[in-house]
ROLUMMAR-266013 format. One record per residue: z negated, y negated, x negated of N, C-alpha, C in turn; residue in one letter. Coordinates in steps of 0.05 Angstrom, whole numbers, plus 5000, padded with zeros to 4 digits. Each point is the difference from the previous one (the first is absolute). Last residue first. Layout:
BEGIN
> n_c3 / n_c2 / n_c1 / ca_c3 / ca_c2 / ca_c1 / c_c3 / c_c2 / c_c1 / residu
> Z / Y / X / Z / Y / X / Z / Y / X / A;
...
***
This chain:
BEGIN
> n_c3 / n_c2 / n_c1 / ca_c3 / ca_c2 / ca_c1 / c_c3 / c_c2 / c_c1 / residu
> 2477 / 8192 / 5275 / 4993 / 5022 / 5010 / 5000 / 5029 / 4992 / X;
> 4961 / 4904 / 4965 / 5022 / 5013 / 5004 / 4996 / 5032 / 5016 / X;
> 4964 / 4893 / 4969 / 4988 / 5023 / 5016 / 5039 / 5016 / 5001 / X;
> 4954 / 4910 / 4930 / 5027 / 5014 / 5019 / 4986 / 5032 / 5008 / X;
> 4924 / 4931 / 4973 / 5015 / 5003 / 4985 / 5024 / 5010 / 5025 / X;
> 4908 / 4980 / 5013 / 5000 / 5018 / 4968 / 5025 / 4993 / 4993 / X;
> 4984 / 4973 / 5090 / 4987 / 4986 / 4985 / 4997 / 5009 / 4972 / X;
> 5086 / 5026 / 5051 / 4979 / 4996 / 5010 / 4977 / 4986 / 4979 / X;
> 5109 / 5016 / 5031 / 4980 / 4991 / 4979 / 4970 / 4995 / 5016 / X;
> 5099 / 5063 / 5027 / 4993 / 4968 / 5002 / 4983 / 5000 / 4977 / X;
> 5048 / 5087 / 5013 / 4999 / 4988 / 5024 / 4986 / 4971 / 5006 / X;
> 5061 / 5061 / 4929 / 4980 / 4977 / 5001 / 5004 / 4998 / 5026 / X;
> 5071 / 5058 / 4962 / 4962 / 5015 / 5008 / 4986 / 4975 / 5004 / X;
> 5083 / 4982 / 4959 / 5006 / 5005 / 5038 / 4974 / 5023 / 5013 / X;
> 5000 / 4955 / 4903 / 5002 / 4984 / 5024 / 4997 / 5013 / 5034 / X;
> 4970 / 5056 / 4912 / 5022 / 4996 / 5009 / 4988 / 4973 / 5026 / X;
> 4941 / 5062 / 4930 / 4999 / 4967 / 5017 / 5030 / 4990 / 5006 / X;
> 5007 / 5090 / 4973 / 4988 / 4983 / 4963 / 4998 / 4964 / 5022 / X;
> 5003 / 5074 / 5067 / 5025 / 5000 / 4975 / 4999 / 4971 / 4982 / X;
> 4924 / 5034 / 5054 / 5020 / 4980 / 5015 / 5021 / 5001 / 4986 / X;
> 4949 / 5071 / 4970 / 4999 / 5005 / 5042 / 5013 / 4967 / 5004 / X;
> 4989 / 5014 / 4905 / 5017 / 5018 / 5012 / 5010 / 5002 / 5032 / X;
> 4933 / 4945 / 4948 / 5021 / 4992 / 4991 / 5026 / 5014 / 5016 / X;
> 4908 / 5027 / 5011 / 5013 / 4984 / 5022 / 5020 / 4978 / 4988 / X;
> 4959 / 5077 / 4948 / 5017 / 5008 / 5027 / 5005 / 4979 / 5017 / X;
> 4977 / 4981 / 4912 / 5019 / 5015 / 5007 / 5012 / 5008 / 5028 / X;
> 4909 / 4959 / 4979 / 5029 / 4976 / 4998 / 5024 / 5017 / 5010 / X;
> 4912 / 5053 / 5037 / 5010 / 4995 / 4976 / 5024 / 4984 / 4999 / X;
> 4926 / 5009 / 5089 / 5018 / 5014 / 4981 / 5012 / 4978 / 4978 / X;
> 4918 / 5026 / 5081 / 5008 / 4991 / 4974 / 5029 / 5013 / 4980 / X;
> 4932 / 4984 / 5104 / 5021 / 5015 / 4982 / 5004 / 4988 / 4973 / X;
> 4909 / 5003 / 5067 / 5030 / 4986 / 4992 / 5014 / 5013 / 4989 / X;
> 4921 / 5005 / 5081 / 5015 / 5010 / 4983 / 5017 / 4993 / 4982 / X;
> 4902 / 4990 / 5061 / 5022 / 4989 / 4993 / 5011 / 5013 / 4977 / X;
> 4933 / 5014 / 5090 / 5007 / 5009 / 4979 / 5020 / 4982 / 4984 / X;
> 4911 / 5001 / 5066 / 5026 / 4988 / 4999 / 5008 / 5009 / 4970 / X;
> 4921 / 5022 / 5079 / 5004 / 5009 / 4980 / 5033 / 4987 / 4999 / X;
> 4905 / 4965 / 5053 / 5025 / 5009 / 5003 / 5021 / 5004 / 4963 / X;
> 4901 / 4962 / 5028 / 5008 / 5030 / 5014 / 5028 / 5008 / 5002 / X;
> 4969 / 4914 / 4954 / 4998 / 5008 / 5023 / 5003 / 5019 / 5016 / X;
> 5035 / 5010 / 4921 / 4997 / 4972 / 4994 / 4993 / 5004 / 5046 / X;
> 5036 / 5064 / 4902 / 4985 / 4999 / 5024 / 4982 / 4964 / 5006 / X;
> 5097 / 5062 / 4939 / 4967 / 4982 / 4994 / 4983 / 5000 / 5035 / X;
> 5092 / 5044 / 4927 / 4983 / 4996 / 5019 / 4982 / 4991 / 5002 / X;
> 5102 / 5017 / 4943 / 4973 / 4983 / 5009 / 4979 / 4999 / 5013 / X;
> 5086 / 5038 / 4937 / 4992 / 4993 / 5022 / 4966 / 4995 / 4996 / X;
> 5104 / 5005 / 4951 / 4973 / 4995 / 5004 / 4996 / 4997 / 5031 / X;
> 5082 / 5045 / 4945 / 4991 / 4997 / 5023 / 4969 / 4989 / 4990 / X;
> 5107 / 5016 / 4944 / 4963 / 4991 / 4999 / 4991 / 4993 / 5038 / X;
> 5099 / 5043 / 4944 / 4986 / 4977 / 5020 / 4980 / 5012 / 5004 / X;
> 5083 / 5013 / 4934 / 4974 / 5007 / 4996 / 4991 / 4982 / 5037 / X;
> 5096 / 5048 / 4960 / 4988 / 4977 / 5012 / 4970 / 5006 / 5004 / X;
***
């Protein structure tokens, strides 16, 4: 399982804010909801079905 960390920092009014994302590969989140199994869908959001 590959997973990608970006990160981010910037300065904006004296205060330092970081942001981080994750990134992962079709595969693995074919895998972590079992290939988009129904009983993983927790509703629909504006992209599309959100699963858990």
């Amino acid at each position: 399982m590959k997973i990608t960390i970006f990160t981010s920092k910037f300065e904006d009014e004296g205060e330092i804010t970081s942001i981080e994302t994750l990134k992962y590969n079709f595969g693995t989140i074919e895998i972590a909801t079992d290939n988009f199994a129904d009983s993983n869908k927790l509703g629909k959001g504006g992209f599309g079905a959100v699963y858990q």
